[in-house]
N, C-alpha and C positions, 0 to 999 in steps of 0.2 A: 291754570298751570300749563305749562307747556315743554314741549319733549323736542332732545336730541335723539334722533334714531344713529345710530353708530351704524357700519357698514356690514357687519353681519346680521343687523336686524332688517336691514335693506337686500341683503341676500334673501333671506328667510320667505321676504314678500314678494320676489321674485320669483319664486320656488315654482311649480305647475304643482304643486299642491304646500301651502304656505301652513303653521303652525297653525292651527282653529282658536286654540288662546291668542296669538298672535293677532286673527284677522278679528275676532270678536272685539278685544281690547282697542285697535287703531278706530274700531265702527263706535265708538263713543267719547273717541276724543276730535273733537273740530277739526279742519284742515288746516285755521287760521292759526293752530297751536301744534303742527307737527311740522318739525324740523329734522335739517338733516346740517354735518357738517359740510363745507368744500373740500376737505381731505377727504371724507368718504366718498362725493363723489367725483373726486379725482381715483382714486382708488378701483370704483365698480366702472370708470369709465377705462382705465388701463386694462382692466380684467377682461373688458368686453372685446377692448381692444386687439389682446394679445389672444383670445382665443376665435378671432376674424369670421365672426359669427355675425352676420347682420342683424337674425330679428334678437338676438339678444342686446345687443348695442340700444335697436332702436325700442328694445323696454327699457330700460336705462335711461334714454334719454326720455320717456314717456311718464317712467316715475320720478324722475330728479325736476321734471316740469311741474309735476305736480304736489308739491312740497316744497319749503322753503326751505334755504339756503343759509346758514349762518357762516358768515366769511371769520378769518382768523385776521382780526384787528388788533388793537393796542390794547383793550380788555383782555384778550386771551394770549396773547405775547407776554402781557404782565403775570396772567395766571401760570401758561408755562414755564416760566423763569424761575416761578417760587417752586412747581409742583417739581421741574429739574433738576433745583438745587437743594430741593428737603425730602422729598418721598419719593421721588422715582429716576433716579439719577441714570439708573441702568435698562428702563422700561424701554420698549422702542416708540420710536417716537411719531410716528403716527397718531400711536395711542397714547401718548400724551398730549399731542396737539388737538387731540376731538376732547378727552376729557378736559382742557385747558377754553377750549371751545364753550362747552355747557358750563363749565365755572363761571368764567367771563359773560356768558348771555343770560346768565342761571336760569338755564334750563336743566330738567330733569334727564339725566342719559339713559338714552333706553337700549340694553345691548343683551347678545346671547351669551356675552364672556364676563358676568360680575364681578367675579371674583377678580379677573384681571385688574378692575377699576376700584376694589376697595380702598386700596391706598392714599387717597386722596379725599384728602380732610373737606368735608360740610359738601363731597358733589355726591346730589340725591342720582340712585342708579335703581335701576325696573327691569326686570326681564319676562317679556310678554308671549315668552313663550311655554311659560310654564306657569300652571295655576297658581 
């Protein structure tokens, strides 16, 4: 099985001290199976951006290298269109494009905010940071 990391579970790992459920749970799942979307790291790269921090940037770029990258293709264009126009009409849309993301790639979304993503019929969600 394999995982969408959302961008505040990518915040989390950043941390100088990251959740211990968090860092325990990623150390048993492969590298070959841990993703990330291109909206989140467009997202942690604006963040890093706007707060003109080098070595935070250059973690950023150090963890988005080392994780893959699942882009917003014609799979998840199609999921977002459905998830837009039946469950989340009003949601912002970031956070429909990453959950539109793990539907489309079906991957499991692994994020600190669930509850945001319950809405959204059959996409499996994890939060690793809590037992």
């Amino acid at each position: 099985m394999s995982y969408l990391l959302d961008t505040g579970t990518l915040v989390e790992i950043l941390r100088a001290a990251p959740s211990p459920h968090l860092v325990r749970r990623l150390s048993l799942v492969p590298s070959a199976e841990r993703w990330t979307s291109v909206i989140s790291v467009s997202q942690l790269l604006l963040a890093a951006r706007k707060r003109q921090k080098p070595r935070l940037m250059q973690n950023v770029v150090r963890l988005v290298a080392a994780i893959r990258v699942a882009a917003y293709d014609l799979a998840a264009a199609q999921a977002f269109a459905k998830f837009r126009a039946t469950v989340a009409p009003g949601a912002p849309t970031d956070d429909v494009m990453i959950a539109a993301i793990a539907a489309g790639h079906d991957l499991t979304l692994v994020t600190t905010r669930p509850d945001d993503f319950r809405c959204y019929p059959q996409l499996r969600i994890e939060d690793w940071t809590r037992p």
